[in-house]
LUMTINU-195668 format. One record per residue (C-alpha): residue number from 0; x, y, z; residue in three letters. Coordinates in steps of 0.25 Angstrom, whole numbers. Each point is the difference from the previous one (the first is absolute). Example, Ala and Ser with C-alpha at 12.3 -4.5 7.8 and 13.67 -1.06 7.14 Angstrom:
<pt pos="0" u="49" v="-18" w="31" code="ALA"/>
<pt pos="1" u="6" v="14" w="-2" code="SER"/>
//
This chain:
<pt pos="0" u="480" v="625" w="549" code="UNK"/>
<pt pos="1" u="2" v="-14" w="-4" code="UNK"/>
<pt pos="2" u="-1" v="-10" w="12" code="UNK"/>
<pt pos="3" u="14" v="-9" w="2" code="UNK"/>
<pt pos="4" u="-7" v="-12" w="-5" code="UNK"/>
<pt pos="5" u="-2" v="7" w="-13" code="UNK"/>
<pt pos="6" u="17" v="4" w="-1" code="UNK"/>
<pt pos="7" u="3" v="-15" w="0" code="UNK"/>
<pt pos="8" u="5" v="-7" w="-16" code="UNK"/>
<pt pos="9" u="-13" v="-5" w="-8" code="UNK"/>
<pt pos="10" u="9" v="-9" w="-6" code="UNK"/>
<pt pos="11" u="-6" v="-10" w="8" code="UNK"/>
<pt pos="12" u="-13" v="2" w="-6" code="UNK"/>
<pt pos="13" u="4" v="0" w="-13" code="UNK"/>
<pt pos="14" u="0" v="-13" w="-9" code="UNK"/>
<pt pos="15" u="14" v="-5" w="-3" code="UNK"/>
<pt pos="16" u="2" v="-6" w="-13" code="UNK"/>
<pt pos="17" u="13" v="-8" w="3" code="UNK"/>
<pt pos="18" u="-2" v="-11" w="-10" code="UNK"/>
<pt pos="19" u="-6" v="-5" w="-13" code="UNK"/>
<pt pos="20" u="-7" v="-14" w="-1" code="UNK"/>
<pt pos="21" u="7" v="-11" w="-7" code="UNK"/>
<pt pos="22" u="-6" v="-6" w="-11" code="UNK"/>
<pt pos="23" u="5" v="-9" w="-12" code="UNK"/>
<pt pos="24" u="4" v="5" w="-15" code="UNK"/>
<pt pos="25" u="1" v="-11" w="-9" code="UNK"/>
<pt pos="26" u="8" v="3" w="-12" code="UNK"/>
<pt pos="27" u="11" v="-8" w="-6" code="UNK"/>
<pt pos="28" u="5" v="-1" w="15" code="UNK"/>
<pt pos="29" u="-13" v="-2" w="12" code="UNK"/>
<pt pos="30" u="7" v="11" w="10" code="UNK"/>
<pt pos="31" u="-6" v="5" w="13" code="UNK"/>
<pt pos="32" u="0" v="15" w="1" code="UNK"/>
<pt pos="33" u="-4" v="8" w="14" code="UNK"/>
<pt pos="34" u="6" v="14" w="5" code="UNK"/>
<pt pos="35" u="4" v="4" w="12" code="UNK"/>
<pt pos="36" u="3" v="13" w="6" code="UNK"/>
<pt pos="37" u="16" v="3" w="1" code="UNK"/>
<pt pos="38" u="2" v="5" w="13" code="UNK"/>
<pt pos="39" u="11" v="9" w="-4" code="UNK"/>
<pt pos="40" u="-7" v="7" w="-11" code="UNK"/>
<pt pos="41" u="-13" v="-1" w="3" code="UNK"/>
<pt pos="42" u="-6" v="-5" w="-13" code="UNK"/>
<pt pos="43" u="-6" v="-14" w="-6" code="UNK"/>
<pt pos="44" u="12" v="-8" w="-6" code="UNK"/>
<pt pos="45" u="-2" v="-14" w="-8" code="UNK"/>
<pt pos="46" u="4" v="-14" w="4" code="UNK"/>
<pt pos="47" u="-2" v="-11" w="-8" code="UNK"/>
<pt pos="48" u="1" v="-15" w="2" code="UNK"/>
<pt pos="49" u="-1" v="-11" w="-10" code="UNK"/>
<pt pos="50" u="-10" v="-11" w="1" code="UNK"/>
<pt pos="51" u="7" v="-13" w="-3" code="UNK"/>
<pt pos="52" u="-3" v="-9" w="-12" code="UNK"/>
<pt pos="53" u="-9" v="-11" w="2" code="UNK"/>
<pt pos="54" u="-7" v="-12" w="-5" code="UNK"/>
<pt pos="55" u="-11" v="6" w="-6" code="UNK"/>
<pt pos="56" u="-4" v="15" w="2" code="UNK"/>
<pt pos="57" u="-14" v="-5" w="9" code="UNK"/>
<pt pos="58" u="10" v="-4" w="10" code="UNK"/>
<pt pos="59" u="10" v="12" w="-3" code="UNK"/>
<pt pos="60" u="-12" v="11" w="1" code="UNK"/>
<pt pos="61" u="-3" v="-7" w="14" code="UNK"/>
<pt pos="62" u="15" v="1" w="5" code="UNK"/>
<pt pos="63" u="-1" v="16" w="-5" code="UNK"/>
<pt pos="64" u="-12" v="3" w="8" code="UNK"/>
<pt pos="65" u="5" v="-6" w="13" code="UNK"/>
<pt pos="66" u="12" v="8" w="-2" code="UNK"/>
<pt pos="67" u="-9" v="11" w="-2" code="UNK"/>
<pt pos="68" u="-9" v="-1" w="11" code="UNK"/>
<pt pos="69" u="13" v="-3" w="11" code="UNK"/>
<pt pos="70" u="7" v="13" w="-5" code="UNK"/>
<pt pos="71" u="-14" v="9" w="1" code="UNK"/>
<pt pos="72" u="-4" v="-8" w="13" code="UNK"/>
<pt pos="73" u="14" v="5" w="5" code="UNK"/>
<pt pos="74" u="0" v="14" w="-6" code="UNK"/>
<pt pos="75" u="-13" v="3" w="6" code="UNK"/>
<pt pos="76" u="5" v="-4" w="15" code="UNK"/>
<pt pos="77" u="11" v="10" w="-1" code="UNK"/>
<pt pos="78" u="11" v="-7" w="-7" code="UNK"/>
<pt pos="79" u="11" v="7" w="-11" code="UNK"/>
<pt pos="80" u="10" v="-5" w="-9" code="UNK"/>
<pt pos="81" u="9" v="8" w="3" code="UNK"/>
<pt pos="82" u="1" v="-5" w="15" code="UNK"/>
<pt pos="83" u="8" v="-10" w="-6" code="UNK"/>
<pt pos="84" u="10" v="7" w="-8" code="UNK"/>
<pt pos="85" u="15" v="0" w="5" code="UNK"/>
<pt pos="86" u="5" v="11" w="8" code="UNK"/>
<pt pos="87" u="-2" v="11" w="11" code="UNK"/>
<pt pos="88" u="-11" v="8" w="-7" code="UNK"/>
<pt pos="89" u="-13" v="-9" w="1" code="UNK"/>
<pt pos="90" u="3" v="-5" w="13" code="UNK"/>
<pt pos="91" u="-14" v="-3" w="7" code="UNK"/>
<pt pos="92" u="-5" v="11" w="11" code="UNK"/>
<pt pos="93" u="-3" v="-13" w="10" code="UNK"/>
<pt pos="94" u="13" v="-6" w="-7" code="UNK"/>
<pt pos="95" u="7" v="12" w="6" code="UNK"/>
<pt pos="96" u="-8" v="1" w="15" code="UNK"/>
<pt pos="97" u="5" v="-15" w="3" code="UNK"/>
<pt pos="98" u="13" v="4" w="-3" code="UNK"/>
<pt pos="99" u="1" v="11" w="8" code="UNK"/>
<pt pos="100" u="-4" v="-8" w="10" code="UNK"/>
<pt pos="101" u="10" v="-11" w="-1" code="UNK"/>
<pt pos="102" u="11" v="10" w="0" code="UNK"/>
<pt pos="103" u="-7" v="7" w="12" code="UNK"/>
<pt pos="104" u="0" v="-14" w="8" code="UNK"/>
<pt pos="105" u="15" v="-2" w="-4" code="UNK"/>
<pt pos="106" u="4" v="14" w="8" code="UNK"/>
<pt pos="107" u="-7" v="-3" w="10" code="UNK"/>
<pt pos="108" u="9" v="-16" w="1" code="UNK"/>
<pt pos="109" u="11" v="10" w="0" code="UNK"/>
<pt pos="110" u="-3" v="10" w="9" code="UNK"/>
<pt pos="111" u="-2" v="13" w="-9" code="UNK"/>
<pt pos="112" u="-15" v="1" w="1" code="UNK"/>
<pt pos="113" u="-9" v="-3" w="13" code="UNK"/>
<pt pos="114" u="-13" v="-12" w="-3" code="UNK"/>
<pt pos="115" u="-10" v="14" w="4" code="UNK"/>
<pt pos="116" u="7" v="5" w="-12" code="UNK"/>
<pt pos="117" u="-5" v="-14" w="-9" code="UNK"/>
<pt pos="118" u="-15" v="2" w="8" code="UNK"/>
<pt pos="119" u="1" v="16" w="-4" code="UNK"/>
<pt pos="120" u="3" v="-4" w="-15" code="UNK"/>
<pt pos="121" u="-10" v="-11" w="0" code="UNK"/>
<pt pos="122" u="-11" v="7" w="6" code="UNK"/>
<pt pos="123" u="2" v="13" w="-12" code="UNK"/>
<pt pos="124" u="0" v="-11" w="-12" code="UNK"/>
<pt pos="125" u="-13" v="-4" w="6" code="UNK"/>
<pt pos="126" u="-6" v="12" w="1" code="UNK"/>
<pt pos="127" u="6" v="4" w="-15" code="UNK"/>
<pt pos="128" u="-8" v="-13" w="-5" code="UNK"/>
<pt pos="129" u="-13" v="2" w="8" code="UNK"/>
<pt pos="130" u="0" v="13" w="-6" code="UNK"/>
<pt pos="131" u="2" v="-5" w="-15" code="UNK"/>
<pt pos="132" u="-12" v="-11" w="3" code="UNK"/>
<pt pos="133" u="-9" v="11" w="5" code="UNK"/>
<pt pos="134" u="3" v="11" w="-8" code="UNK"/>
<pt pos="135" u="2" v="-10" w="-15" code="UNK"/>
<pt pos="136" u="12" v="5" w="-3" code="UNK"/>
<pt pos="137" u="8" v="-6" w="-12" code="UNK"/>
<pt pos="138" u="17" v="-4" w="5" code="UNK"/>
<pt pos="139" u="5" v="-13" w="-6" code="UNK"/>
<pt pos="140" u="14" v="5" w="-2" code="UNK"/>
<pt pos="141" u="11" v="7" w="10" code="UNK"/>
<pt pos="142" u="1" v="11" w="-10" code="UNK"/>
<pt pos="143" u="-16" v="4" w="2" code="UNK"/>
<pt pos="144" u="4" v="4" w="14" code="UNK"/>
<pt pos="145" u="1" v="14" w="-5" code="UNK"/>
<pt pos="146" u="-4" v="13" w="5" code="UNK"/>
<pt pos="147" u="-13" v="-1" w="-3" code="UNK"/>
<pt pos="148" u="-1" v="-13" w="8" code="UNK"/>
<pt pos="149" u="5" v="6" w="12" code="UNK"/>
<pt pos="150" u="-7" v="14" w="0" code="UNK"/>
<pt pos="151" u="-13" v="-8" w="-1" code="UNK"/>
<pt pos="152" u="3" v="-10" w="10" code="UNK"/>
<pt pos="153" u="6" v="11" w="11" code="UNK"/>
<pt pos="154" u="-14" v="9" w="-5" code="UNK"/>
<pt pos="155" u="-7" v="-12" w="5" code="UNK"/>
<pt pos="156" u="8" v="-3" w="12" code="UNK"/>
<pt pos="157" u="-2" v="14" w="5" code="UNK"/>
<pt pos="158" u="-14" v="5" w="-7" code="UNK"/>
<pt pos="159" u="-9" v="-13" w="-2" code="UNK"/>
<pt pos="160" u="5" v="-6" w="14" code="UNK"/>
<pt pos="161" u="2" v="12" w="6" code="UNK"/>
<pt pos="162" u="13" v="-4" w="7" code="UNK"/>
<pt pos="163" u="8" v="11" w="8" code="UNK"/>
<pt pos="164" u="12" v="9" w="-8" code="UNK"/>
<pt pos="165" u="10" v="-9" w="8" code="UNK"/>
<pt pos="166" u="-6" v="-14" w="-6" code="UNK"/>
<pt pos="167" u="-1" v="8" w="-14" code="UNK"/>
<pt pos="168" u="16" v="2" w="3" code="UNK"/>
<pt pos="169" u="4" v="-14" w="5" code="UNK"/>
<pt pos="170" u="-8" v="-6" w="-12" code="UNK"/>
<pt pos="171" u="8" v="11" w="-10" code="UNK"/>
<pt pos="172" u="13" v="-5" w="6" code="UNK"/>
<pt pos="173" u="-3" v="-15" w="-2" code="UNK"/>
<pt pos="174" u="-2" v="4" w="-15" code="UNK"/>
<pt pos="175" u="12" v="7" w="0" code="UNK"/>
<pt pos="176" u="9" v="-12" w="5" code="UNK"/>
<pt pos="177" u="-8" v="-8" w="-9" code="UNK"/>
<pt pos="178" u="2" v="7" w="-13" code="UNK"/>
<pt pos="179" u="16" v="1" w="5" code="UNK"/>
<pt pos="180" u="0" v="-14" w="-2" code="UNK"/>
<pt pos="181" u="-7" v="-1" w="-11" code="UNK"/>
<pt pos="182" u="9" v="9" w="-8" code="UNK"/>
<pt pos="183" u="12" v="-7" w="7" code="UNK"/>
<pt pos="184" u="-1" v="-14" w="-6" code="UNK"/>
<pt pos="185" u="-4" v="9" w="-14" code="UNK"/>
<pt pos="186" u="-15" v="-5" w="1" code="UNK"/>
<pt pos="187" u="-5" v="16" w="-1" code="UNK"/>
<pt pos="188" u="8" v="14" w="-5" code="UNK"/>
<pt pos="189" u="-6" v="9" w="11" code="UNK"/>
<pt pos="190" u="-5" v="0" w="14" code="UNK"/>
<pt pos="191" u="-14" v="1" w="-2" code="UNK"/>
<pt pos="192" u="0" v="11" w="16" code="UNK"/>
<pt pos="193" u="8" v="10" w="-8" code="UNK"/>
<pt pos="194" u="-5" v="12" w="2" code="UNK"/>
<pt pos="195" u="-13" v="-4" w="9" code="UNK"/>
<pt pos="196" u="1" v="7" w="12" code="UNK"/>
<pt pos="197" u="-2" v="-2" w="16" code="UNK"/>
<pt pos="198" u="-11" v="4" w="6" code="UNK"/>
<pt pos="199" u="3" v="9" w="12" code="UNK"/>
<pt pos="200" u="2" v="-8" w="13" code="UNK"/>
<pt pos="201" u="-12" v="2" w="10" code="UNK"/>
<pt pos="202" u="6" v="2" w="14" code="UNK"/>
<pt pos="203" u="0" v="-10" w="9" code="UNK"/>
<pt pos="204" u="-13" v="-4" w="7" code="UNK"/>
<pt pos="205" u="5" v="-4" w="14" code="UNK"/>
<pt pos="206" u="5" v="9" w="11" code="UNK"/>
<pt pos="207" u="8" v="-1" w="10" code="UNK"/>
<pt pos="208" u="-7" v="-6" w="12" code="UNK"/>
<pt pos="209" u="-3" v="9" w="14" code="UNK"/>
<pt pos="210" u="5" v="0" w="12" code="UNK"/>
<pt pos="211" u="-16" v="-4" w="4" code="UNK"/>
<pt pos="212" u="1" v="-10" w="-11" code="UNK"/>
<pt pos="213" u="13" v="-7" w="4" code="UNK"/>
<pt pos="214" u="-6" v="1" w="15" code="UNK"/>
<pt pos="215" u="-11" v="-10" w="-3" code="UNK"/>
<pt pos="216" u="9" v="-7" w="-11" code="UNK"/>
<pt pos="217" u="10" v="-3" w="14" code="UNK"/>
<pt pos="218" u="-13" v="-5" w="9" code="UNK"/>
<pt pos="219" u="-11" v="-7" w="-9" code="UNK"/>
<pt pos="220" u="11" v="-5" w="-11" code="UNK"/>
<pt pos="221" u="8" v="-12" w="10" code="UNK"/>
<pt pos="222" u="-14" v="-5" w="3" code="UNK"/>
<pt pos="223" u="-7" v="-1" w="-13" code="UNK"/>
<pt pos="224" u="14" v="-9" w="-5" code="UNK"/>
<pt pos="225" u="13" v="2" w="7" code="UNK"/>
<pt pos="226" u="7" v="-7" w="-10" code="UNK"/>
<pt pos="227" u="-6" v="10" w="-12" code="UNK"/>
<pt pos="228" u="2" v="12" w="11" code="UNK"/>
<pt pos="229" u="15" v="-8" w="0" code="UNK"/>
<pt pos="230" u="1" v="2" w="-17" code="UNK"/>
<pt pos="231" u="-5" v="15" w="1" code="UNK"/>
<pt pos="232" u="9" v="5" w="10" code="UNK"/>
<pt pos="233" u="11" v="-7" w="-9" code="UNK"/>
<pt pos="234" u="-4" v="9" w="-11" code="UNK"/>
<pt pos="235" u="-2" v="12" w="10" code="UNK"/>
<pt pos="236" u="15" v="0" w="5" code="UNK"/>
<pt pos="237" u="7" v="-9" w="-9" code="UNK"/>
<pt pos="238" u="-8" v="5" w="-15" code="UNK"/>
<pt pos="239" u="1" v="-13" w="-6" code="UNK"/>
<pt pos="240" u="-10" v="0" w="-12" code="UNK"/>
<pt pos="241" u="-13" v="-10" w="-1" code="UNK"/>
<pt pos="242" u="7" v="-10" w="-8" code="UNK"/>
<pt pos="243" u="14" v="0" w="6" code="UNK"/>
<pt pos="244" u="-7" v="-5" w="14" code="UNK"/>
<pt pos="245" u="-7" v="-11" w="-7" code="UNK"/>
<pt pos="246" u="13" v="-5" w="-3" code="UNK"/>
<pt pos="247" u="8" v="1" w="13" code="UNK"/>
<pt pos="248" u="3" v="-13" w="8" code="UNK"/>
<pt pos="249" u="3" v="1" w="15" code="UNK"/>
<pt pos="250" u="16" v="-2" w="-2" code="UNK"/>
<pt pos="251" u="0" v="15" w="-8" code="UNK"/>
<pt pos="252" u="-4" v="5" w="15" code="UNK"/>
<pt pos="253" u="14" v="2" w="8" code="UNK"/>
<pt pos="254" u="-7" v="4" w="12" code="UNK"/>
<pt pos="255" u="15" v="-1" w="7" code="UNK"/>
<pt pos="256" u="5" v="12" w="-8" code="UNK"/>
<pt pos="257" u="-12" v="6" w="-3" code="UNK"/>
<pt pos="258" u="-2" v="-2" w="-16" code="UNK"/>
<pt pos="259" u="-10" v="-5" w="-11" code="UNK"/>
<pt pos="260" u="8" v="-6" w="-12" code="UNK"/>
<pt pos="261" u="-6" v="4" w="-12" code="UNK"/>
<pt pos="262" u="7" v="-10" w="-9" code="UNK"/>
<pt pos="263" u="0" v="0" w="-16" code="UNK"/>
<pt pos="264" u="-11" v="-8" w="-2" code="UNK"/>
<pt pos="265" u="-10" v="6" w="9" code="UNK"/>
<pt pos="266" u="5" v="17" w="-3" code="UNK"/>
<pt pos="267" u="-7" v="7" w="-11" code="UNK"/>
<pt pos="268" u="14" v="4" w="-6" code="UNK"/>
<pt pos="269" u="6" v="-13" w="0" code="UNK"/>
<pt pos="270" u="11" v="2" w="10" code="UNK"/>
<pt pos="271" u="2" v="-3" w="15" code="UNK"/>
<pt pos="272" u="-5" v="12" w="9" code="UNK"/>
<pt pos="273" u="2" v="0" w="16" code="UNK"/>
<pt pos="274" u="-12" v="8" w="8" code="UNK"/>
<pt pos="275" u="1" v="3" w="14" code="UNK"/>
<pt pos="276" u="-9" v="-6" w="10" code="UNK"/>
<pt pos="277" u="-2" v="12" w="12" code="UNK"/>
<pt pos="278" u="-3" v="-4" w="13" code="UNK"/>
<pt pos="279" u="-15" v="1" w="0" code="UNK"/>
<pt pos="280" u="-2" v="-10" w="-11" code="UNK"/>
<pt pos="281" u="9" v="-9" w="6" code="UNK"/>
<pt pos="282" u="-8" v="-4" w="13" code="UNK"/>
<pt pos="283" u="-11" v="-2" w="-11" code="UNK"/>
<pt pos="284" u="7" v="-9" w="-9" code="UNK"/>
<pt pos="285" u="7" v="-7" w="13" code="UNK"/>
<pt pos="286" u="-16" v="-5" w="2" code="UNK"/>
<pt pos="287" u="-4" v="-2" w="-13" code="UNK"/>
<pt pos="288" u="10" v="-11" w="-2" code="UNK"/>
<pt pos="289" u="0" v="-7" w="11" code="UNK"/>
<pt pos="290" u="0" v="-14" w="-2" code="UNK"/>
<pt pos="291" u="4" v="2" w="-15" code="UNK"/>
<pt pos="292" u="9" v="-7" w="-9" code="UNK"/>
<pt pos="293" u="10" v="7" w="-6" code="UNK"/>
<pt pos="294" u="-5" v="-5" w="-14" code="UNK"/>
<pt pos="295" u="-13" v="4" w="1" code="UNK"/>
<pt pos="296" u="-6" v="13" w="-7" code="UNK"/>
<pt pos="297" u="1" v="11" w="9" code="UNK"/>
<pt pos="298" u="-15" v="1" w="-4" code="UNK"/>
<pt pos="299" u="-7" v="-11" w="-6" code="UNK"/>
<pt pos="300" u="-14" v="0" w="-6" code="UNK"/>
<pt pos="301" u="-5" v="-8" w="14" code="UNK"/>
<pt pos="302" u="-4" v="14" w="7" code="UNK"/>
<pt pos="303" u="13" v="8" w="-4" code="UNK"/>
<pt pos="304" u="6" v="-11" w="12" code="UNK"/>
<pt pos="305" u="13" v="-4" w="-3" code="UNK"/>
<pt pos="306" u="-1" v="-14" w="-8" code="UNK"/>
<pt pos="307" u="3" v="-7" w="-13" code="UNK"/>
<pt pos="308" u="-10" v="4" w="-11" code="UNK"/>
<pt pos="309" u="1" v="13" w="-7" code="UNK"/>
<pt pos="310" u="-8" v="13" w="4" code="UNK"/>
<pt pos="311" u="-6" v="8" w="-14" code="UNK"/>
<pt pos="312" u="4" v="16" w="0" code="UNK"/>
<pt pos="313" u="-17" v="0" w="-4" code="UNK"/>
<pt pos="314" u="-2" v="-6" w="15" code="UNK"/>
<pt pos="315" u="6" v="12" w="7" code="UNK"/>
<pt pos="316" u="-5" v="12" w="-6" code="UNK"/>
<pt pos="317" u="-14" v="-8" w="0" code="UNK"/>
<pt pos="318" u="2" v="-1" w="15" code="UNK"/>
<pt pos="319" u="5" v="13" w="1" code="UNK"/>
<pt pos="320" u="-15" v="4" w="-7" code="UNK"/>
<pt pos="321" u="-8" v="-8" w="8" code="UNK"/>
<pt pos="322" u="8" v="7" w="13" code="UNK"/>
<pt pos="323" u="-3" v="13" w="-2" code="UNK"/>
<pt pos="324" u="-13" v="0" w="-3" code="UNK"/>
<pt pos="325" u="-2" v="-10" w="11" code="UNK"/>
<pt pos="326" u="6" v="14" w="8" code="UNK"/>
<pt pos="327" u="-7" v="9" w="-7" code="UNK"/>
<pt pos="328" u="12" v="6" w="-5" code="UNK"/>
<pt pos="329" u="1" v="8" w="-14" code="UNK"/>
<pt pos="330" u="3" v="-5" w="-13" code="UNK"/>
<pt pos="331" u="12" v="9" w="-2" code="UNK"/>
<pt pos="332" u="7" v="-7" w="10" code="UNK"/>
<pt pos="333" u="5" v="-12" w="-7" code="UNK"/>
<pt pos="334" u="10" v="-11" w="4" code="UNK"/>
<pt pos="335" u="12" v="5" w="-7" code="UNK"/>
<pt pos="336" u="-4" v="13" w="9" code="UNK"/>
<pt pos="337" u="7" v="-8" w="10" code="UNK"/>
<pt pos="338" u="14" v="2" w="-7" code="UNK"/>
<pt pos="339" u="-4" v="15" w="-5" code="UNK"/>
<pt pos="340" u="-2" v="1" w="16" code="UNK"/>
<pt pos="341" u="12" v="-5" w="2" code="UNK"/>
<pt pos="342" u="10" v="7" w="-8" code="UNK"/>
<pt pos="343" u="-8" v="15" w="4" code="UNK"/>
<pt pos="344" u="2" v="-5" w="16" code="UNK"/>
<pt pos="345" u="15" v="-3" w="-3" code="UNK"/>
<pt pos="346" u="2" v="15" w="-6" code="UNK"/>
<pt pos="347" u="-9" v="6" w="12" code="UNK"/>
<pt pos="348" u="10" v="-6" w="8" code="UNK"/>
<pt pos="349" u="12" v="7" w="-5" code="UNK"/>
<pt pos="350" u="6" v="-14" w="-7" code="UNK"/>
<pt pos="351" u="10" v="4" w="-10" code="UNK"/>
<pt pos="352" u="-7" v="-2" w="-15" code="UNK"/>
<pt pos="353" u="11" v="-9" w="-4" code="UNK"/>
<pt pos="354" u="-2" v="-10" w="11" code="UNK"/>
<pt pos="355" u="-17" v="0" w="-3" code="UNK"/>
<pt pos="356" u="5" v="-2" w="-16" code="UNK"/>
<pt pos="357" u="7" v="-11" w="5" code="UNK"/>
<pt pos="358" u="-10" v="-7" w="8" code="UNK"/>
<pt pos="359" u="-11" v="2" w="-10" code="UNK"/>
<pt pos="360" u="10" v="-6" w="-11" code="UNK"/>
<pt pos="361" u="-3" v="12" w="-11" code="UNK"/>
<pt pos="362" u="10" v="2" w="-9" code="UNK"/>
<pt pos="363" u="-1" v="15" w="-1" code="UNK"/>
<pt pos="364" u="-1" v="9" w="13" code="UNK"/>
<pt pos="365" u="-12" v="8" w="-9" code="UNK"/>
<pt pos="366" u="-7" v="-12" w="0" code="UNK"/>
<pt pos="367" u="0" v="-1" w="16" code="UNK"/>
<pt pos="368" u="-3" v="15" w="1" code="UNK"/>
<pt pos="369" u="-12" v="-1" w="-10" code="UNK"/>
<pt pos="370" u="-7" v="-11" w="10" code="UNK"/>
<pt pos="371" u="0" v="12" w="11" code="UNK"/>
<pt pos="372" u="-13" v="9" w="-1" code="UNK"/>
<pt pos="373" u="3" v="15" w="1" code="UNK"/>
<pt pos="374" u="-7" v="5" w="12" code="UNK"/>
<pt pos="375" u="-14" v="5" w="0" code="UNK"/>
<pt pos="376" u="-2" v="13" w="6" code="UNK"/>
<pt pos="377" u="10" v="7" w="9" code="UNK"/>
<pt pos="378" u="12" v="-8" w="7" code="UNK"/>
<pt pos="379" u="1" v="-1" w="14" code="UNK"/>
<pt pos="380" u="15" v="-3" w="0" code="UNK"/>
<pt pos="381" u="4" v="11" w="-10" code="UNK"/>
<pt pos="382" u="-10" v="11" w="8" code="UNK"/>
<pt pos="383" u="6" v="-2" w="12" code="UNK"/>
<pt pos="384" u="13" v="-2" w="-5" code="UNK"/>
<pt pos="385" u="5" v="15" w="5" code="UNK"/>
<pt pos="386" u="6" v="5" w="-14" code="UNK"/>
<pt pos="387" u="1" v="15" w="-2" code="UNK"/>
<pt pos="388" u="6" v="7" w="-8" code="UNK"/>
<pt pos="389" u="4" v="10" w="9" code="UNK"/>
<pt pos="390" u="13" v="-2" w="8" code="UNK"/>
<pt pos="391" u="-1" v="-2" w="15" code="UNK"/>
<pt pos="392" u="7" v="14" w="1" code="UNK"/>
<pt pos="393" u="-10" v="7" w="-8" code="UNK"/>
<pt pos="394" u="-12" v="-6" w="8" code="UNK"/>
<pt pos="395" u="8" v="4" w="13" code="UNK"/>
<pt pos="396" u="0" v="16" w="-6" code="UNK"/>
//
């Protein structure tokens, strides 16, 4: 059976022949003659160019092989002809990534798209490059972003570098958008993810924390930082995500009516979204901001205190890490366990599904449902429920 690394395109290994030196033909006209590889068709078309008349033909012959050695220095570091012929078709691959860029920042100026967005994109065109340094693989034009491009660069992703079916998935859907706006703007025919398919999603590697767990969470967690125990509890009752509480400044806490504004330029969707703030997380927020200005970042990079410098989402679950080994408690319980918990304690206590959608801010009650484990084992609640299915009268005969 052939090992993964042996699946991957050759082509890399393979000698392109994208161009034809130039060199000089004297006849009754002294013409500079070179090829280069039409990107379209694949194959070697002529270009010509005319060395001027000079003086005498020393001086002439000398021009001529200046040209010569600049177009063959140039041919040699990569560049085409056709790069600069008029239209969509041989628009530059790293012509094209800029572009998609730009237009990305201008969404973001007018609210469409979130700056995580502009990191996300950034961060999978940097990877797309790092992978054709490594791997020596031949793009100079948008249209070479083919199929073959992208099976051997998400091969690599998930083969090579071993990455998780879930990366494998998130790095076929950045192709996917990318290749729609390739063939948008007319710089490609086809998307070049057609037909290359997900990998199954793993399940989820964290769990629901225990009762035991949430015990010592309660007691050690306020003494380790009360102002990180302040930003978990947050998430525990209120489900806010790692990147939205970076962004949340003391004025988006009503702690008179008891709400957290979400607003459009912190929620992952765009729009403003109200949380409810329950009574237990309000004695702690009530001390975490004491003595805060109301401009301040409910949690700033100082400690998760409340002040003025931005806190990283890296920071938290970092934190978080450090935490629980610090505890002694298992990987599986991971920081955005602390949500999961929240919604299953929610259900556990008889909230109606539409009010735990609602304060989780899913858009689909399935969504909200999916982030409830099924139980393991028999359930106390259901075995002592009392159903039968024979009547009372029947049970009395």
């Amino acid at each position: 059976m052939s090992k993964p690394n042996e699946l991957l395109p050759r082509a890399n290994k393979i000698a392109f022949v994208d161009y034809k030196p130039a060199e000089m033909r004297i006849n009754k006209d002294w013409i500079i003659v070179y090829y280069s590889k039409n990107p379209l068709t694949q194959k070697l078309e002529r270009f010509r160019l005319r060395v001027p008349v000079m003086k005498n033909n020393t001086e002439r012959t000398r021009h001529g092989k200046r040209i010569i050695a600049e177009i063959n220095r140039k041919l040699a570091e990569g560049w085409s002809p056709w790069m600069e012929t008029p239209g969509n078709s041989f628009k530059t691959f790293e012509e094209c990534c800029n572009r998609f860029l730009d237009m990305t920042e201008k969404e973001i100026e007018d609210g469409i798209k979130r700056n995580d967005t502009l990191r996300a994109y950034k961060s999978y065109l940097s990877m797309i490059r790092k992978y054709i340094v490594e791997k020596e693989v031949k793009i100079t034009f948008a249209l070479e972003f083919n199929k073959s491009f992208a099976v051997g660069y998400l091969d690599w992703i998930y083969y090579e570098r071993k990455n998780s079916p879930n990366t494998f998935n998130n790095h076929l859907q950045f192709v996917t958008t990318f290749g729609n706006f390739l063939i948008e703007r007319g710089y490609i025919k086809e998307n070049p993810a057609k037909e290359i398919s997900k990998k199954r999603k793993q399940p989820k590697k964290r769990t629901v924390i225990t009762p035991e767990i949430k015990n010592v969470l309660a007691v050690k967690l306020p003494h380790y930082n009360y102002n990180f125990y302040c930003l978990c509890m947050v998430t525990y009752y209120c489900m806010v995500r790692r990147t939205e509480i970076t962004k949340l400044k003391v004025s988006d806490f009503n702690l008179k009516e008891d709400y957290i504004l979400i607003s459009s330029h912190v929620s992952k969707n765009l729009k403003d979204e109200y949380v409810t703030i329950p009574k237990e997380l309000k004695k702690i927020l009530l001390k975490h901001f004491d003595g805060a200005f109301v401009h301040d970042f409910a949690f700033s990079s100082d400690g998760f205190k409340t002040g003025a410098k931005a806190l990283a989402p890296k920071k938290i679950t970092d934190t978080w890490t450090t935490l629980r080994k610090h505890l002694g408690i298992k990987e599986q319980f991971q920081f955005y366990s602390l949500k999961d918990t929240g919604i299953t304690d929610l259900f556990d206590l008889g909230i109606p599904s539409l009010k735990i959608r609602n304060q989780a801010r899913h858009y689909d009650l399935k969504i909200t449902e999916m982030y409830t484990p099924r139980t393991m084992g028999g359930d106390e609640n259901i075995k002592n429920s009392g159903v039968s299915f024979r009547s009372n009268d029947t049970l009395r005969d």
